[in-house]
C-alpha distance (Angstrom), angle and dihedral (degrees) to the residues before:
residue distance angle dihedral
X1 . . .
X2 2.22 . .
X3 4.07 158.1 .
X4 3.81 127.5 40.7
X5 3.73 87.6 92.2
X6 3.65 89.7 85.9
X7 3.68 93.5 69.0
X8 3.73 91.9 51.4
X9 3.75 95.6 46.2
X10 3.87 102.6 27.5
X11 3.96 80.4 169.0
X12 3.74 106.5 79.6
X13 3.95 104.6 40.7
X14 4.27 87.0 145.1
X15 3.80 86.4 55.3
X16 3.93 96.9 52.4
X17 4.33 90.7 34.9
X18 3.42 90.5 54.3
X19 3.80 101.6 31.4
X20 4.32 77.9 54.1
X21 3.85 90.8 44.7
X22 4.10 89.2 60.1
X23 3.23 103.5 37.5
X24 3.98 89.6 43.1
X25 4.04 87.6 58.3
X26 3.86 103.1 25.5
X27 3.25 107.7 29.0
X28 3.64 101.1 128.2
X29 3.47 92.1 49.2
X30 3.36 103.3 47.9
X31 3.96 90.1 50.7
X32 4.04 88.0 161.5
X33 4.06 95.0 49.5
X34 3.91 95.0 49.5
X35 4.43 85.6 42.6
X36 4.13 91.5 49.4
X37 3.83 86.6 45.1
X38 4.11 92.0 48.0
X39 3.34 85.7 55.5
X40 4.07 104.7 40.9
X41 4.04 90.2 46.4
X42 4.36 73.5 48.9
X43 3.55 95.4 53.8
X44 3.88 93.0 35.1
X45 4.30 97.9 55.2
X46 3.81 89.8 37.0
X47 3.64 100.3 52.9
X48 3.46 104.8 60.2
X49 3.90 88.9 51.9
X50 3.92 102.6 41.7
X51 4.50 85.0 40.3
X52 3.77 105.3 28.5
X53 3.51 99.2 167.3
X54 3.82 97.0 59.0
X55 3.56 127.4 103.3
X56 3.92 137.8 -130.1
X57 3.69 102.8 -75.0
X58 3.98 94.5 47.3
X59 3.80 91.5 60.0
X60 3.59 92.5 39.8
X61 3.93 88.5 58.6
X62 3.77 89.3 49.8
X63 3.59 101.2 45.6
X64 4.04 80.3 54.4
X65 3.29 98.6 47.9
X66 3.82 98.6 48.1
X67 4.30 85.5 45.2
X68 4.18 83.2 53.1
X69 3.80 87.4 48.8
X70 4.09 87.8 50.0
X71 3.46 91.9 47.8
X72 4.04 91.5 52.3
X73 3.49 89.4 51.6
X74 3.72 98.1 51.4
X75 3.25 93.0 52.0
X76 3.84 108.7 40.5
X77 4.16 95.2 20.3
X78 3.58 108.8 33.0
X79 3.68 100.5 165.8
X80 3.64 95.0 46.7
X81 3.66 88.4 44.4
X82 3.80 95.6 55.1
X83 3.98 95.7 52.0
X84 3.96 82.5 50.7
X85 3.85 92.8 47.0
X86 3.31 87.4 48.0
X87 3.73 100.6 49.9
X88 3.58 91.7 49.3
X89 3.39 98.8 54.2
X90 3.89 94.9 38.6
X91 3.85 90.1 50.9
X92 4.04 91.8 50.3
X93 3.50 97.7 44.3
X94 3.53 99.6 45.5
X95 4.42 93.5 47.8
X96 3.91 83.3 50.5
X97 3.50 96.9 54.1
X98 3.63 107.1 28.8
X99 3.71 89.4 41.7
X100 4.08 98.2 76.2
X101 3.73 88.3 47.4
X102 4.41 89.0 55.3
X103 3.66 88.7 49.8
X104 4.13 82.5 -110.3
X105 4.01 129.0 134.3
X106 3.61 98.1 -132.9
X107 3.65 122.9 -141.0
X108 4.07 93.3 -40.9
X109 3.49 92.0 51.9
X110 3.95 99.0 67.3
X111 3.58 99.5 -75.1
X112 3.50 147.5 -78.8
X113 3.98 112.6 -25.6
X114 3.72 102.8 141.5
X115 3.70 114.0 83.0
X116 3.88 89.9 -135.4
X117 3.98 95.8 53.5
X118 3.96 83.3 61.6
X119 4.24 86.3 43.0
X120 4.14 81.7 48.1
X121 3.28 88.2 47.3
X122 3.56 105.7 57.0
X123 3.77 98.4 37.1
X124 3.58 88.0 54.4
X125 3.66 95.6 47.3
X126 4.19 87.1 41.2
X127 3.97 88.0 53.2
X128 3.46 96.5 41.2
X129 3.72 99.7 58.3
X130 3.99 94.6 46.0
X131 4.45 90.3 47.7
X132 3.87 75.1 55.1
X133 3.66 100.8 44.2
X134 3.73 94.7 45.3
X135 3.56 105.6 33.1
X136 3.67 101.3 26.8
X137 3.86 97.4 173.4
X138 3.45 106.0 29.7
X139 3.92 92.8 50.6
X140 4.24 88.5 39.4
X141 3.72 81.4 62.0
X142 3.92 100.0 46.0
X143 3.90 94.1 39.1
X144 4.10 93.0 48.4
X145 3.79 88.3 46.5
X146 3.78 92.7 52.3
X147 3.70 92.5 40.7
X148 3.65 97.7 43.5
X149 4.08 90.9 47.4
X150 3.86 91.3 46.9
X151 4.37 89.9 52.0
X152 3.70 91.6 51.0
X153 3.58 83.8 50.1
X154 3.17 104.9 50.5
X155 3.95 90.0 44.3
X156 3.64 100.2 58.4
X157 3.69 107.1 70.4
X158 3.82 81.2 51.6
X159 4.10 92.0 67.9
X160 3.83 109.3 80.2
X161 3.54 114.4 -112.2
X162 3.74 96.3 36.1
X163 3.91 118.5 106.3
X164 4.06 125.0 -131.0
X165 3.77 103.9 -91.5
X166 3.29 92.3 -142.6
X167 4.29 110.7 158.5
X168 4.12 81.3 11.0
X169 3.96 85.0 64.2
X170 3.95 96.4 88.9
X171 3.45 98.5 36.1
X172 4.09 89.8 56.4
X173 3.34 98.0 43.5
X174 3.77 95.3 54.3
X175 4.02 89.4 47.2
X176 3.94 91.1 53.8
X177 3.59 90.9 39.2
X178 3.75 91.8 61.4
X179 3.50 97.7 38.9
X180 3.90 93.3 60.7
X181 3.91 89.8 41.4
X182 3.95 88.0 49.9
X183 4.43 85.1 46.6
X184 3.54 103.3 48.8
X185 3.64 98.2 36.7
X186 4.26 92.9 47.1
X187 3.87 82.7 55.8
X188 4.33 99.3 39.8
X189 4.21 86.5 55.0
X190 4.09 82.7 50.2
X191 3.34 95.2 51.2
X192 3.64 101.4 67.4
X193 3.56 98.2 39.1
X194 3.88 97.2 56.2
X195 3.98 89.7 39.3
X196 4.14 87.7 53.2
C-alpha cells in the first residue's frame, strides 16, 4: 500500500519507514498491523480527494480512524477483514502503477481523473480481495511485501539529506519487495515444522 501518504504528510517520514519496515518483514504475523495500516494509507489517499479543502490534521485523524477500524476488523472479523485488506491494498497498488502508464497522477497526484485509474482501481481492489480470500497466506505475504517496500519508499525522500529516487524507484522497490517475500515466507515454512 502503500506510499503517497508521504506527500500529504511530509511530517512523519519515521512513522511510515518504520510502519513499512514491519510490515515489510512481519507482515504475516502481524495480520492486524499490516490491516490498520491498509486502512490508514486508505483513509490518508482518500481524504484529500473526497474533502479537498481540509488540512493536515483532518486527514491525519481519518487515516487513523479508518487504520483503528482495520485493526477491529482483524481482530474480531478476520475474514471480512482480509477481503478489505486486500482490496485496499489491491486498489492502491494497482492506481500507482497503472497510473504512469494512463498518463494519470494516481492518488498523490490529486486524485482520480482518468476513467482508467478508477477501472485500475477496482480491478485491483476486485483481485486483491479474492488472492486474499483464496490464498490467505501466500497473498498476506506478497501484498505486505509490496506494501511495506512501497511505504519505505515513499518515506525516504521525506528525511532530509536523502535525494528523490526518481529512475532508482523501480529498481528499490522490487529489491525490498523480495526481501520481505523471501522473510516472511523462510519463517511461514518454519512454522509448521517446529509446531508438528
Amino acid at each position: 500500500m502503500l506510499l503517497a501518504i508521504t506527500h500529504s504528510l511530509p511530517h512523519y517520514p519515521l512513522i511510515f519507514l518504520l510502519l513499512g519496515l514491519l510490515i515489510l518483514l512481519l507482515g504475516r504475523q502481524l495480520f492486524w498491523l499490516f490491516v490498520g495500516a491498509a486502512g490508514f494509507v486508505a483513509g490518508c489517499a482518500l481524504a484529500p480527494i473526497l474533502f479537498p479543502h481540509q488540512g493536515e490534521p483532518f486527514i491525519l485523524v481519518i487515516g487513523l480512524v479508518l487504520g483503528v477500524v482495520g485493526i477491529l476488523l482483524a481482530i474480531f472479523l478476520q475474514k471480512i477483514a482480509v477481503a478489505v485488506a486486500g482490496f485496499a491494498v489491491g486498489a492502491f497498488l494497482a492506481v500507482e502503477l497503472c497510473a504512469p502508464l494512463l498518463g494519470g497522477a494516481g492518488l498523490h497526484g490529486g486524485g482520480l481523473r482518468i476513467p482508467g485509474e478508477w477501472l485500475c482501481l477496482l480491478i485491483g481492489g476486485i483481485l486483491g480481495a479474492i488472492a486474499m480470500l483464496a490464498f490467505f497466506n501466500w497473498a498476506l505475504i506478497i501484498l505486505s511485501s509490496l506494501d511495506g517496500a512501497h511505504l519505505i519508499i515513499q518515506g525516504l525522500p521525506a528525511i532530509r539529506g536523502i535525494p528523490p529516487l526518481g529512475h532508482y524507484y523501480f529498481i528499490l522497490f522490487v529489491i525490498l519487495a523480495i526481501m520481505g517475500v523471501a522473510v516472511q515466507a523462510s519463517t511461514y515454512r518454519h512454522r509448521p515444522a517446529s509446531s508438528g
